[in-house]
VOBA-1610 file (N, C-alpha, C; in pm, whole numbers, padded with zeros to 5 digits, always signed):
BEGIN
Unk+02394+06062+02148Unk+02265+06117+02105Unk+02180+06008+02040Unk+02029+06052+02044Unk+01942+05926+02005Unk+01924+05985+01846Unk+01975+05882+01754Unk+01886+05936+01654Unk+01758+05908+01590Unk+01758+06003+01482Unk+01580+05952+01413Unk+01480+05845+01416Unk+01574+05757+01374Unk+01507+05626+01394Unk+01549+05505+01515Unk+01620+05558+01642Unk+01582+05504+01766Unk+01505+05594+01845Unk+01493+05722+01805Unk+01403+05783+01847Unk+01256+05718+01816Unk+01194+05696+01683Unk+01117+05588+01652Unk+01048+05500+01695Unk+01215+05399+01717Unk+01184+05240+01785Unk+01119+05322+01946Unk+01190+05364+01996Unk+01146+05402+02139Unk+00967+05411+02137Unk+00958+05525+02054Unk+00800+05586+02080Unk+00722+05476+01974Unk+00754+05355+01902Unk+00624+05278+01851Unk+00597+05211+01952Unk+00419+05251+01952Unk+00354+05231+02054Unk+00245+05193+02006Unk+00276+05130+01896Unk+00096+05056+01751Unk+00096+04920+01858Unk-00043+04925+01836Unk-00069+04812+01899Unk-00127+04702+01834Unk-00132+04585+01855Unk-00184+04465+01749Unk-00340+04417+01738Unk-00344+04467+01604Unk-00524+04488+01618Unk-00605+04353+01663Unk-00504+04249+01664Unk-00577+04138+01639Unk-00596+04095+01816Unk-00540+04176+01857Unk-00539+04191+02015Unk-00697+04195+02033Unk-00764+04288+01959Unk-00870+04355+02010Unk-00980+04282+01917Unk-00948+04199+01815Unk-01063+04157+01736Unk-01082+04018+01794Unk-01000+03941+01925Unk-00981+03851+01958Unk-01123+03850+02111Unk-01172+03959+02109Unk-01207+03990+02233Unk-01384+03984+02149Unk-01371+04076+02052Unk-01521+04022+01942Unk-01492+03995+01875Unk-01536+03872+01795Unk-01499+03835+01663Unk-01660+03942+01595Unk-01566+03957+01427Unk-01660+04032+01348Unk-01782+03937+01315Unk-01894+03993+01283Unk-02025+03943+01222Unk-01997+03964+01112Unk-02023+03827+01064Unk-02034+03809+00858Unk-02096+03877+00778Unk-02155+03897+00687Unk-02236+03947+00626Unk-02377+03845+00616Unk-02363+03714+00645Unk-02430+03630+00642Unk-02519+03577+00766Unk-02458+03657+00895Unk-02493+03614+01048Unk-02641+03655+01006Unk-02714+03587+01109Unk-02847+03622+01100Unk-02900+03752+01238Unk-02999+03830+01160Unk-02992+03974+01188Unk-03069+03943+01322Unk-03179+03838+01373Unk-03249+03826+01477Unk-03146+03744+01558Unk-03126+03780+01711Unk-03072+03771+01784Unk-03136+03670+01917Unk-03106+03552+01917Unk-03183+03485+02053Unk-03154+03574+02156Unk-03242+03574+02280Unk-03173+03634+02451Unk-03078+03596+02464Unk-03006+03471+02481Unk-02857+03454+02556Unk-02757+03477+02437Unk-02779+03544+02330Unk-02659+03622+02210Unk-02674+03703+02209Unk-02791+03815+02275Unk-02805+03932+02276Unk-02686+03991+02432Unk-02722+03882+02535Unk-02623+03890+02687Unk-02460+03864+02654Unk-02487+03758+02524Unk-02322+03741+02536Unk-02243+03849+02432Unk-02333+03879+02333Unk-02282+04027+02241Unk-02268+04160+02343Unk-02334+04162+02425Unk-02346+04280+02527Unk-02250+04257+02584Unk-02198+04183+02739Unk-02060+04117+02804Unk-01944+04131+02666Unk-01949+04078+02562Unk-01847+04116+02492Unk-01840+04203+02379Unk-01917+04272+02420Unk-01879+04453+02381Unk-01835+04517+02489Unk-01894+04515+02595Unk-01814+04591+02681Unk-01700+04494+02742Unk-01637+04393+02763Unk-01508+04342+02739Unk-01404+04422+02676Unk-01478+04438+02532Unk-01393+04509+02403Unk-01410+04606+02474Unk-01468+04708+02501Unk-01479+04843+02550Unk-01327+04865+02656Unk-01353+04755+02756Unk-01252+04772+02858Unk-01123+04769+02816Unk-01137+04659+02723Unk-00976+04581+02667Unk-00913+04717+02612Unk-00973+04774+02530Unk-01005+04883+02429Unk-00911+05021+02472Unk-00974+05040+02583Unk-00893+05167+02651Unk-00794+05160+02727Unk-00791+04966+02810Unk-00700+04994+02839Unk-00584+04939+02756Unk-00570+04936+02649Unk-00458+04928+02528Unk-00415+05078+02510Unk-00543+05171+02524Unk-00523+05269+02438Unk-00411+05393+02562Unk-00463+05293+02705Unk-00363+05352+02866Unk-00195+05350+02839Unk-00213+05184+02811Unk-00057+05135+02767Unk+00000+05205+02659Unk-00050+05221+02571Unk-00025+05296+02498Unk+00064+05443+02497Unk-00026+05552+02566Unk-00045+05676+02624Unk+00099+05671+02684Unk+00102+05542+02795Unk+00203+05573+02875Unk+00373+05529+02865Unk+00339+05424+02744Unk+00473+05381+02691Unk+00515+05520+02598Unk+00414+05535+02547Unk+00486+05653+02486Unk+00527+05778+02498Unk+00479+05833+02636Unk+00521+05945+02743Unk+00631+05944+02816Unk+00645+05788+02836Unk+00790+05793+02919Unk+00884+05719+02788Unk+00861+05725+02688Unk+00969+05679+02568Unk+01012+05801+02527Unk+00924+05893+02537Unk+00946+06057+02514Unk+01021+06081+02602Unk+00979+06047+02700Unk+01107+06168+02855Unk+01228+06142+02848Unk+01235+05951+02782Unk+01360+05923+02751Unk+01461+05959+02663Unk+01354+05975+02561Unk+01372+06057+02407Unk+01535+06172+02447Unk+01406+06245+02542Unk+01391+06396+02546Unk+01519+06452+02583Unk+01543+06337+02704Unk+01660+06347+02823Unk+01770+06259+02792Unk+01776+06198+02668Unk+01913+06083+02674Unk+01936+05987+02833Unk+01801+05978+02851Unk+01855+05886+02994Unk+01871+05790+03007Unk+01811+05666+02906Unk+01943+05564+02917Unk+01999+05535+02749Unk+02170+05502+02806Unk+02214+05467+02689Unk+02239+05316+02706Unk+02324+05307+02540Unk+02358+05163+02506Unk+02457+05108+02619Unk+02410+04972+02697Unk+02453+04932+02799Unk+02491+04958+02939Unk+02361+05042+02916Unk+02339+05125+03077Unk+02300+04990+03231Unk+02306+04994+03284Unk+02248+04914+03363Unk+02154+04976+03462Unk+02016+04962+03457Unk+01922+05061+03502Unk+01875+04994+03651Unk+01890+05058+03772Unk+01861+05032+03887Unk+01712+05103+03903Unk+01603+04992+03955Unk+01476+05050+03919Unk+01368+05053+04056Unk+01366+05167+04102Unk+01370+05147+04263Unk+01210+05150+04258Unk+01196+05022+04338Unk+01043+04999+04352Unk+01018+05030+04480Unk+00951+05098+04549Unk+00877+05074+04689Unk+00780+04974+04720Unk+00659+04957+04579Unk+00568+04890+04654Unk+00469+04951+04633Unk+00486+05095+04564Unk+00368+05180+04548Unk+00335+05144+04419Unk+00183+05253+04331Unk+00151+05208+04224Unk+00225+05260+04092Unk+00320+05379+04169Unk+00373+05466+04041Unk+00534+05365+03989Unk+00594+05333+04130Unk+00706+05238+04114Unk+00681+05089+04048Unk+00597+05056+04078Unk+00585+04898+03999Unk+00475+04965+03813Unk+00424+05059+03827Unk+00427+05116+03650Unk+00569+05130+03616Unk+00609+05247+03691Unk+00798+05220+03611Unk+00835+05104+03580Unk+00851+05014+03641Unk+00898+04889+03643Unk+00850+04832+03474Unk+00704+04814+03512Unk+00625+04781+03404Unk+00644+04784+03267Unk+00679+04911+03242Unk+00616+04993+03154Unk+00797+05033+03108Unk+00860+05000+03154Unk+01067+04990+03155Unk+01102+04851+03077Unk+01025+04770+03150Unk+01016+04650+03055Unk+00951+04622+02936Unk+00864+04688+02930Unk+00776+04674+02826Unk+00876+04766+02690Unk+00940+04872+02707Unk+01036+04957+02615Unk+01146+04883+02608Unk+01241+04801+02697Unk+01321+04760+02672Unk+01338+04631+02569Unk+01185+04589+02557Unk+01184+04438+02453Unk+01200+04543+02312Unk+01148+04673+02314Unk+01185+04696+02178Unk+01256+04815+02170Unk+01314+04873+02270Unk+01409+04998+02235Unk+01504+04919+02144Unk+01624+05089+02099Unk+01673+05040+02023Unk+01804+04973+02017Unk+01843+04998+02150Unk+01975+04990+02256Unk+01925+04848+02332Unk+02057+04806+02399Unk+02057+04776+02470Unk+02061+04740+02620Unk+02009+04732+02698Unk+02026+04758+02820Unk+01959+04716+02938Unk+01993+04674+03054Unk+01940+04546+03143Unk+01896+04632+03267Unk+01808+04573+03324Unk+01736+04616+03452Unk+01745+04531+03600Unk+01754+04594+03686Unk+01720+04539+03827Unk+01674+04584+03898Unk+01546+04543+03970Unk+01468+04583+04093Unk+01501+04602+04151Unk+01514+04719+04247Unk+01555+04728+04390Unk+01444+04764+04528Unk+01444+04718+04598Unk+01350+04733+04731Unk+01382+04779+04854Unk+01391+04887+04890Unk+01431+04875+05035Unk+01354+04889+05184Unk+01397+04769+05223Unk+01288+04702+05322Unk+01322+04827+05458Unk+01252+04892+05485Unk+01283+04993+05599Unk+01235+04939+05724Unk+01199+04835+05738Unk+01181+04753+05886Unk+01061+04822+05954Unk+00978+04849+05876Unk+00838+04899+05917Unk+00742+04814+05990Unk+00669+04853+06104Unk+00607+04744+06130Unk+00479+04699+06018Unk+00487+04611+06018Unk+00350+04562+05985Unk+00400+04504+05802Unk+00554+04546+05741Unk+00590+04535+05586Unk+00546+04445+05552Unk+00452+04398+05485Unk+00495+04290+05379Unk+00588+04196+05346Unk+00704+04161+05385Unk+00836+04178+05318Unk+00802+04030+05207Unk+00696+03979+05219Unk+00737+03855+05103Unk+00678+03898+05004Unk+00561+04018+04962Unk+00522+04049+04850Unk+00611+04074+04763Unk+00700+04178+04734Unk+00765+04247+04643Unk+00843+04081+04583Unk+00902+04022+04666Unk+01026+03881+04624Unk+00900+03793+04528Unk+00803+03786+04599Unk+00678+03666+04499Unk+00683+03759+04353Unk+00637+03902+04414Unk+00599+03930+04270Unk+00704+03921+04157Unk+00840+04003+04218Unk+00951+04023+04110Unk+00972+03870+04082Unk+00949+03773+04123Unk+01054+03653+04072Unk+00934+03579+03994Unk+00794+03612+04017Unk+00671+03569+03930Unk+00721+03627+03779Unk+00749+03823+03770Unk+00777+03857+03667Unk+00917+03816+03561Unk+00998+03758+03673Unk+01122+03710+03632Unk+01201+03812+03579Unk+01225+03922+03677Unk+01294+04049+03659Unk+01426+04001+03769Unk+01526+04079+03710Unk+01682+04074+03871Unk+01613+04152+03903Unk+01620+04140+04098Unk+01619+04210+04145Unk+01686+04165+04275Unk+01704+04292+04391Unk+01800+04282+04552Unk+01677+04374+04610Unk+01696+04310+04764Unk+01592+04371+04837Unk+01723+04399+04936Unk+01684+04505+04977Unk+01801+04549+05063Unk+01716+04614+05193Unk+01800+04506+05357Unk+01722+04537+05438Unk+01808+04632+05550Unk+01702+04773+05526Unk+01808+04834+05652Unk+01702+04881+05737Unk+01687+04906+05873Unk+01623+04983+05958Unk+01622+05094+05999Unk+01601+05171+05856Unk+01558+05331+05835Unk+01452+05393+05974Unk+01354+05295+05964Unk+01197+05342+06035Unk+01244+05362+06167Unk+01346+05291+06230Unk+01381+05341+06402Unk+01452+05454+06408Unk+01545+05471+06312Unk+01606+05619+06324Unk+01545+05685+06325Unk+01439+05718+06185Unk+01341+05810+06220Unk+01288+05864+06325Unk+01183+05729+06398Unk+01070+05726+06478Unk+01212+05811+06576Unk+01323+05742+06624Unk+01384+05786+06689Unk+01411+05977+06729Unk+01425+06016+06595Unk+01514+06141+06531Unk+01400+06232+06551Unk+01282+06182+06509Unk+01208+06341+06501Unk+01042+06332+06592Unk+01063+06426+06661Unk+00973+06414+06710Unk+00781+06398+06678Unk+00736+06299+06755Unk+00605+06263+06721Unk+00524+06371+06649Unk+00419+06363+06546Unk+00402+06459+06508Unk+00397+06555+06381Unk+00561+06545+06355Unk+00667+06629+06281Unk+00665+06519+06144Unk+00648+06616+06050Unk+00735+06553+05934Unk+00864+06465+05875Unk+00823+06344+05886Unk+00927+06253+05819Unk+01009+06280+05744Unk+00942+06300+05622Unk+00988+06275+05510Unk+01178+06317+05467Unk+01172+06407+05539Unk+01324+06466+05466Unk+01421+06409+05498Unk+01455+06341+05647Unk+01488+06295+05717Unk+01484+06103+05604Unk+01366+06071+05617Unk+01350+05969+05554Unk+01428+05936+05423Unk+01420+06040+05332Unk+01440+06068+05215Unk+01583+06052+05194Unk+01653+06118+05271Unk+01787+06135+05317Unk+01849+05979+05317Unk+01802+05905+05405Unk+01874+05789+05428Unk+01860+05693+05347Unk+01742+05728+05297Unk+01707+05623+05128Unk+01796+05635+04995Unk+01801+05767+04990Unk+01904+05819+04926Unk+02089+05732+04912Unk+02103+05763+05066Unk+02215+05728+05063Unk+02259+05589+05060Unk+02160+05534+05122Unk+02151+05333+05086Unk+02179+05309+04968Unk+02084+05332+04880Unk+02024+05340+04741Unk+02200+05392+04618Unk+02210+05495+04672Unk+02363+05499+04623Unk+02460+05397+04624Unk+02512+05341+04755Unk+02582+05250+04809Unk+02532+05139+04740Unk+02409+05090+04737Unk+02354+04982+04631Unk+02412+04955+04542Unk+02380+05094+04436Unk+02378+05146+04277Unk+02549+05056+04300Unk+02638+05123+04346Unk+02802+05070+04336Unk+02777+04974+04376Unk+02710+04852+04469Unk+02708+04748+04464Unk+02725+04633+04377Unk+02565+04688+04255Unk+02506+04614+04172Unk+02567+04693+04028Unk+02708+04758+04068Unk+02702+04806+03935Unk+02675+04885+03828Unk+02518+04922+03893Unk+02421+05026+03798Unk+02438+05164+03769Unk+02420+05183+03691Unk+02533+05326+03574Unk+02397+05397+03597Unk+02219+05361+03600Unk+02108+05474+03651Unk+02069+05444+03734Unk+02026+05539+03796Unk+01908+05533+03939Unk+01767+05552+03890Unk+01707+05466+03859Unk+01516+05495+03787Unk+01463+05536+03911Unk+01354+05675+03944Unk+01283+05708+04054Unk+01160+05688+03981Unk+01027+05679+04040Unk+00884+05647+03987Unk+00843+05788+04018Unk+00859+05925+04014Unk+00831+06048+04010Unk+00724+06042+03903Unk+00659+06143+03922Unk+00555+06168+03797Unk+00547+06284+03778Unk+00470+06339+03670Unk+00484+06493+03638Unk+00414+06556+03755Unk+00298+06511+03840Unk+00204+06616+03932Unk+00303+06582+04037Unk+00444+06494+04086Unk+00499+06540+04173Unk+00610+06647+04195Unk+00623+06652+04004Unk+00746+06752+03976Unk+00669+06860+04030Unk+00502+06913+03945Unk+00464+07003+03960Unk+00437+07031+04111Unk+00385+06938+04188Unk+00396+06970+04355Unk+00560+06999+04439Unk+00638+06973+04388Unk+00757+07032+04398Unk+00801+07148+04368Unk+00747+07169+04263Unk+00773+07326+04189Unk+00732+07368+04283Unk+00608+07372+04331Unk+00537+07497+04404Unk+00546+07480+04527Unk+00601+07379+04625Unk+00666+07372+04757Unk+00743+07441+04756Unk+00898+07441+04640Unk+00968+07523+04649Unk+00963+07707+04629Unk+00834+07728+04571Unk+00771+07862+04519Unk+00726+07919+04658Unk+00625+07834+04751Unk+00588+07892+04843Unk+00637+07882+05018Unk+00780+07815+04950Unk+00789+07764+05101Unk+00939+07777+05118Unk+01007+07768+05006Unk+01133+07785+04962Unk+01197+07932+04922Unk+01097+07986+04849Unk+01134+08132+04768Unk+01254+08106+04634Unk+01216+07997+04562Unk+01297+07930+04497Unk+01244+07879+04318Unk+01246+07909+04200Unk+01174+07849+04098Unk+01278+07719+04047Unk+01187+07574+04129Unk+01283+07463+04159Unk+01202+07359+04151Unk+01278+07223+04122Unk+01202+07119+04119Unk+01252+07004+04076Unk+01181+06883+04084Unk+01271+06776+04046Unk+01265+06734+03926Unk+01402+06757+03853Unk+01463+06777+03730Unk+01422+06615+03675Unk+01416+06595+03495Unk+01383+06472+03465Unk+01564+06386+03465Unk+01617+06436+03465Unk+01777+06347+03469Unk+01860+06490+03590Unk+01936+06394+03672Unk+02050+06467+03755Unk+02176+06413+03798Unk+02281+06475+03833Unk+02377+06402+03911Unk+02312+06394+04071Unk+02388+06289+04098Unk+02315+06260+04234Unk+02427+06332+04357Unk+02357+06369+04450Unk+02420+06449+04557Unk+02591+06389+04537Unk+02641+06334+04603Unk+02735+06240+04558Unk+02821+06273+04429Unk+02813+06322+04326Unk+02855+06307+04210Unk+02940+06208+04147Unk+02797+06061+04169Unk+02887+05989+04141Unk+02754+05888+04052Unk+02669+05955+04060Unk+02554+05849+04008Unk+02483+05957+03929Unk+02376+05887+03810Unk+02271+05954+03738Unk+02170+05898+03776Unk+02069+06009+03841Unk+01931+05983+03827Unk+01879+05989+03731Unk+01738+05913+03708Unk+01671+05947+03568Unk+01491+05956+03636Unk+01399+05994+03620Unk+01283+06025+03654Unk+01164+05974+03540Unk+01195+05818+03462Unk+01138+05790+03346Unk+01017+05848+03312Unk+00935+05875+03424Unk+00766+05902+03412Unk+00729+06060+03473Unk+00869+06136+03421Unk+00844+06269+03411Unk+00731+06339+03349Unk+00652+06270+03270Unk+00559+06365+03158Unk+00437+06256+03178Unk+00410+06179+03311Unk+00308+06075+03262Unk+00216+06156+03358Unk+00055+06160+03386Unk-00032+06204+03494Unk-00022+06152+03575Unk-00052+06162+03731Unk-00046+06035+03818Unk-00194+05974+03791Unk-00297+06025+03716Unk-00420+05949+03688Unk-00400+05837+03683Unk-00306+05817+03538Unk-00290+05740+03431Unk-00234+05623+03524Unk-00157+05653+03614Unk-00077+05537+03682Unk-00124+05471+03767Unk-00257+05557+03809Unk-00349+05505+03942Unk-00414+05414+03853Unk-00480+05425+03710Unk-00579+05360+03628Unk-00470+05268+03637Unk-00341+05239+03540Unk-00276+05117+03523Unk-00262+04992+03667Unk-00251+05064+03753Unk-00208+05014+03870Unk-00365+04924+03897Unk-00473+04963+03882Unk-00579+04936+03885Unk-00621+04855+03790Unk-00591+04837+03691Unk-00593+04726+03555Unk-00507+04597+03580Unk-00366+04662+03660Unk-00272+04502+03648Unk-00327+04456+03757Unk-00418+04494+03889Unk-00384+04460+04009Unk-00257+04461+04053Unk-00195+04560+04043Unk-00043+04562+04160Unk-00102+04552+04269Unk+00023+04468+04358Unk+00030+04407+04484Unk+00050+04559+04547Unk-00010+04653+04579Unk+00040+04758+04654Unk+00040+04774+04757Unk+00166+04827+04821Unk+00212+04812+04967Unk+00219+04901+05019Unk+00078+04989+05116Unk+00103+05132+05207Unk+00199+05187+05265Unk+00244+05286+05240Unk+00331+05329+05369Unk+00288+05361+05474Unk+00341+05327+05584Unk+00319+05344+05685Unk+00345+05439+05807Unk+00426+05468+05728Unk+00541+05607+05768Unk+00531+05729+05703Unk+00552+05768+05617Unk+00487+05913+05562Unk+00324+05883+05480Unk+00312+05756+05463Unk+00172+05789+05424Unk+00065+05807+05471Unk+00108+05764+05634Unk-00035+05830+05715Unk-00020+05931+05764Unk+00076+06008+05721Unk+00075+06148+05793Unk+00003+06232+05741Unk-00124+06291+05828Unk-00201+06392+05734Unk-00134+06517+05733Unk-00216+06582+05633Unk-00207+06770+05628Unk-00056+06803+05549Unk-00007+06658+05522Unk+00134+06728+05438Unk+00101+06827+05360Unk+00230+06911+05363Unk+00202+07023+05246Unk+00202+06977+05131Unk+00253+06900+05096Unk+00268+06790+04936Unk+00082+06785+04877Unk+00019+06714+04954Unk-00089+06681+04955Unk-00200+06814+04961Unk-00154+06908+05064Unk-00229+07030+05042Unk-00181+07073+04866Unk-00101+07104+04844Unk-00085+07167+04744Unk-00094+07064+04590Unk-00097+06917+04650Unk-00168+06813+04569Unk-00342+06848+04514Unk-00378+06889+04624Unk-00509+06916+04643Unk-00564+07044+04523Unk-00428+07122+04545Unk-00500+07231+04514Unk-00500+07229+04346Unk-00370+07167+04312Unk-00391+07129+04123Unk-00499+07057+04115Unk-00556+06963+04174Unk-00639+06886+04130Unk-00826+06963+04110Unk-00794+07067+04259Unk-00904+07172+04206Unk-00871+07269+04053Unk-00771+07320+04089Unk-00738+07428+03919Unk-00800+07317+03852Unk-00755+07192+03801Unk-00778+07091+03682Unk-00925+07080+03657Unk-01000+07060+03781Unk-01142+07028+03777Unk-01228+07177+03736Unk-01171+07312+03806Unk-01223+07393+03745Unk-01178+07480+03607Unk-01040+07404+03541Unk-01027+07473+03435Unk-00904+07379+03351Unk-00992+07277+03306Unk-00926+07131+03255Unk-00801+07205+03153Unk-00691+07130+03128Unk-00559+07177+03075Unk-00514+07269+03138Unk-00544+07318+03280Unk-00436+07431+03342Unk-00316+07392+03376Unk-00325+07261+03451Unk-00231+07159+03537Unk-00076+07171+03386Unk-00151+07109+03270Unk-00059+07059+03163Unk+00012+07212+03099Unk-00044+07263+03108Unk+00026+07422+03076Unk+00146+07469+03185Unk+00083+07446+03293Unk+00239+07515+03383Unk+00272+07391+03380Unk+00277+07271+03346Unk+00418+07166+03319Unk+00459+07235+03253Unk+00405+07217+03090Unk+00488+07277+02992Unk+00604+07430+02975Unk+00551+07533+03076Unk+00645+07641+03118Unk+00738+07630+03178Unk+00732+07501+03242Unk+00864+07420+03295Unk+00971+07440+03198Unk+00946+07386+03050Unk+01050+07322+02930Unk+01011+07451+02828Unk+00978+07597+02902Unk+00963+07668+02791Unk+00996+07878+02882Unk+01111+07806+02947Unk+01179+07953+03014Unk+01240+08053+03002Unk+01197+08204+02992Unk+01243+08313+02943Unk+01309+08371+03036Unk+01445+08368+03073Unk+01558+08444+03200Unk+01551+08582+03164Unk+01533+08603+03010Unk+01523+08765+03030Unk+01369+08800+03078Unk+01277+08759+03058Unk+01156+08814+03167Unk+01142+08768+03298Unk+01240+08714+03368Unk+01176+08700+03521Unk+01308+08792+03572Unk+01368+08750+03697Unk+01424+08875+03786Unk+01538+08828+03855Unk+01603+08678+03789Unk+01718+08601+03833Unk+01853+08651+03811Unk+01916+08760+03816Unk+02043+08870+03773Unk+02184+08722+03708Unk+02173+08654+03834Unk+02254+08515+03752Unk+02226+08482+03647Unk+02135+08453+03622Unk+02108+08395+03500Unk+02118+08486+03319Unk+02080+08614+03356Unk+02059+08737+03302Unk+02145+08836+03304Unk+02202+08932+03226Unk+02285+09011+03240Unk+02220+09133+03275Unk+02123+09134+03303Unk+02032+09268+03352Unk+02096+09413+03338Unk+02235+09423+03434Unk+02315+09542+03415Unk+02374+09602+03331Unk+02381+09466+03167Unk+02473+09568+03058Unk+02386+09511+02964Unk+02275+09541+03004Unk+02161+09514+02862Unk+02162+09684+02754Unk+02176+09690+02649Unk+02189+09793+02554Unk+02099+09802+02436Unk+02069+09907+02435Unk+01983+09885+02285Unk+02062+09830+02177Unk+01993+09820+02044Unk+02052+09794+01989Unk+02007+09839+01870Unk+01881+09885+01834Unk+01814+09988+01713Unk+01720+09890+01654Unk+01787+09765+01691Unk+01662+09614+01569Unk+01542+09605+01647Unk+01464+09570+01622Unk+01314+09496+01671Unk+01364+09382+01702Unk+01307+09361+01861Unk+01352+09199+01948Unk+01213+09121+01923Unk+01155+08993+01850Unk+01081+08963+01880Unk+01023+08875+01996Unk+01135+08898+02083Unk+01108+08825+02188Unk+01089+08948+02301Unk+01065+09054+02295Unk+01095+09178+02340Unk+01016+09214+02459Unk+00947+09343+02495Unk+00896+09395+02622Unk+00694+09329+02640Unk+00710+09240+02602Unk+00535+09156+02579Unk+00539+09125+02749Unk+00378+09161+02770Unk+00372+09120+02903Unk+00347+08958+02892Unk+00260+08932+02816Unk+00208+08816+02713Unk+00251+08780+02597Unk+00221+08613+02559Unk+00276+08617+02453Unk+00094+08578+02344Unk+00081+08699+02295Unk-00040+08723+02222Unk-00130+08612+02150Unk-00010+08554+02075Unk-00034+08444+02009Unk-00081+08308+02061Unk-00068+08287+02188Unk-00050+08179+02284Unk-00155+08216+02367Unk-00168+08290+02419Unk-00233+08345+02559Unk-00396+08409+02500Unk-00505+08296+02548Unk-00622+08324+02521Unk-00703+08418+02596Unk-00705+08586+02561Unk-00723+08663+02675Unk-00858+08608+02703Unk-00943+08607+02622Unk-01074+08612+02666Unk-01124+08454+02748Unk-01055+08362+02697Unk-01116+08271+02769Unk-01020+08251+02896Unk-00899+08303+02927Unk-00874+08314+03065Unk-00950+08405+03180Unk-00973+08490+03102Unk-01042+08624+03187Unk-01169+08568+03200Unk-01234+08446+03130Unk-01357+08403+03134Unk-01368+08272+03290Unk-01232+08244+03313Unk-01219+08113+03353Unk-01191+08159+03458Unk-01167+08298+03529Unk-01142+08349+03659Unk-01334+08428+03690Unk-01403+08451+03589Unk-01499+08517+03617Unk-01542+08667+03563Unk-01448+08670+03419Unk-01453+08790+03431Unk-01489+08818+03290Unk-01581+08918+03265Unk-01669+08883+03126Unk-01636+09012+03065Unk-01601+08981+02930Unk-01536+09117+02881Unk-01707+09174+02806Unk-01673+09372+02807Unk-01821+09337+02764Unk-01798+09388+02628
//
């Protein structure tokens, strides 16, 4: 268990002011109040400098301390874990990366990292980006080359959805790796809007209340996943990704496939959000806040030898929970005006 104060070390996320006073220096009390034209252009350029620098400290910030939380939250890595940190190439995997390193100079544990890549023999890969960048950052890392992309192309017909198929064999590489190199976690670059697009694949397509968990045993039962950037937005990661310039590398294979359902139902949080900002962050949170006696799961619930008992339940027959649940401004946010 983490205690109090590595709980702490994890989430300090103060940043060094002198970071930001380095970008404007202060005016004296003595500067003179009339301003030539080219100090008025260079005070302007470096205010908004500061402006930029400014927020994006305040990004790093946000996001070291969201996924220091998930870590918090979930015990996912311990003292002398060896964390396998699977990069693709995308912008959410090289933030993990990032932003893994950046916690590990001051968590409170110890514990070492390695990149992993796996080169799926795509046409058109990259394959020297990911090796320049990781060995620029001076991270371990193994690129591991297998030719996933012909099985595929092979396996399923033109058309048809990749992904599961894909997913599958990445999986199982990626395992075989992990015992390679040793590594006691599997880091995935998941984010909370993919948990939440999972949830509801499995809701409408599955008949299932399911999703991808922030720590698991892996099919196998022989490895731990961990999902560090369970609680981060994918905004936040598109902005970071956009601040470091990551080298980002398209897929070519499920990412040009249109009309995924992922993406439809990507689509459709991103409308709720725009028409009713904090909806998205609320059904996360019902994720980590589940009542088995109000839904209709008999496993989970003893439904059949439920008994009175004469006390007041305060968790009892509420359709709602009163206290929480803003009738009027929900009923306002569908259209509906109380009179």
């Amino acid at each position: 268990m983490v205690n109090t104060v590595q709980m702490h070390s994890w989430l300090d996320t103060d940043l060094d002011p002198s970071k930001l006073e380095e970008v404007v220096p202060a005016r004296g009390p003595d500067a003179p109040n009339a301003l030539e034209a080219s100090e008025v252009s260079n005070t302007s350029t470096q205010s908004a400098r500061f402006i930029k620098e400014r927020e994006a400290h305040k990004l790093e910030k946000r996001l070291c301390r969201l996924t220091g939380q998930a870590i918090v939250d979930y015990n996912m890595i311990s003292e002398g874990d060896k964390v396998m940190v699977c990069v693709s190439g995308g912008k959410d995997s090289y933030a993990m990366l990032d932003i893994l390193l950046k916690l590990r100079a001051r968590a409170p544990i110890h514990f070492d990292i390695v990149a992993v890549n796996l080169d799926q023999k795509q046409p058109g890969f990259p394959a020297d980006v990911l090796p320049r960048y990781l060995t620029e950052l001076g991270v371990d890392f193994h690129i591991e080359n297998q030719d996933t992309y012909s099985i595929v192309k092979d396996k399923i017909p033109e058309g048809k959805t990749m992904c599961s198929l894909c997913s599958r064999l990445r999986r199982g590489i990626l395992y075989r790796v992990a015992d390679e190199l040793g590594a006691t976690k599997i880091a995935l670059g998941h984010h909370r809007d993919d948990i939440l697009q999972t949830f509801f694949l499995n809701m409408f397509f599955g008949a299932k209340l399911k999703t991808m968990p922030p720590k698991l045993v892996s099919d196998d039962g022989r490895h731990i996943v961990i999902r560090p950037l369970s609680y981060v937005p994918e905004n936040d990661l598109s902005d970071w990704a956009l601040h470091n310039a990551f080298p980002i590398i398209p897929c070519t294979l499920c990412g040009s496939q249109e009309n995924l359902q992922r993406q439809v139902v990507g689509n459709m949080l991103r409308e709720w959000e725009r028409k009713s900002p904090g909806r998205v962050q609320n059904i996360f949170r019902s994720l980590q806040n589940i009542a088995p006696s109000h839904l209709m799961d008999a496993r989970l619930y003893d439904f059949q030898n439920i008994a009175t008992t004469g006390a007041p339940n305060p968790l009892g027959d509420k359709l709602f929970d009163e206290e929480e649940f803003k009738v009027a401004s929900a009923l306002d946010a569908i259209g509906v005006k109380l009179s």
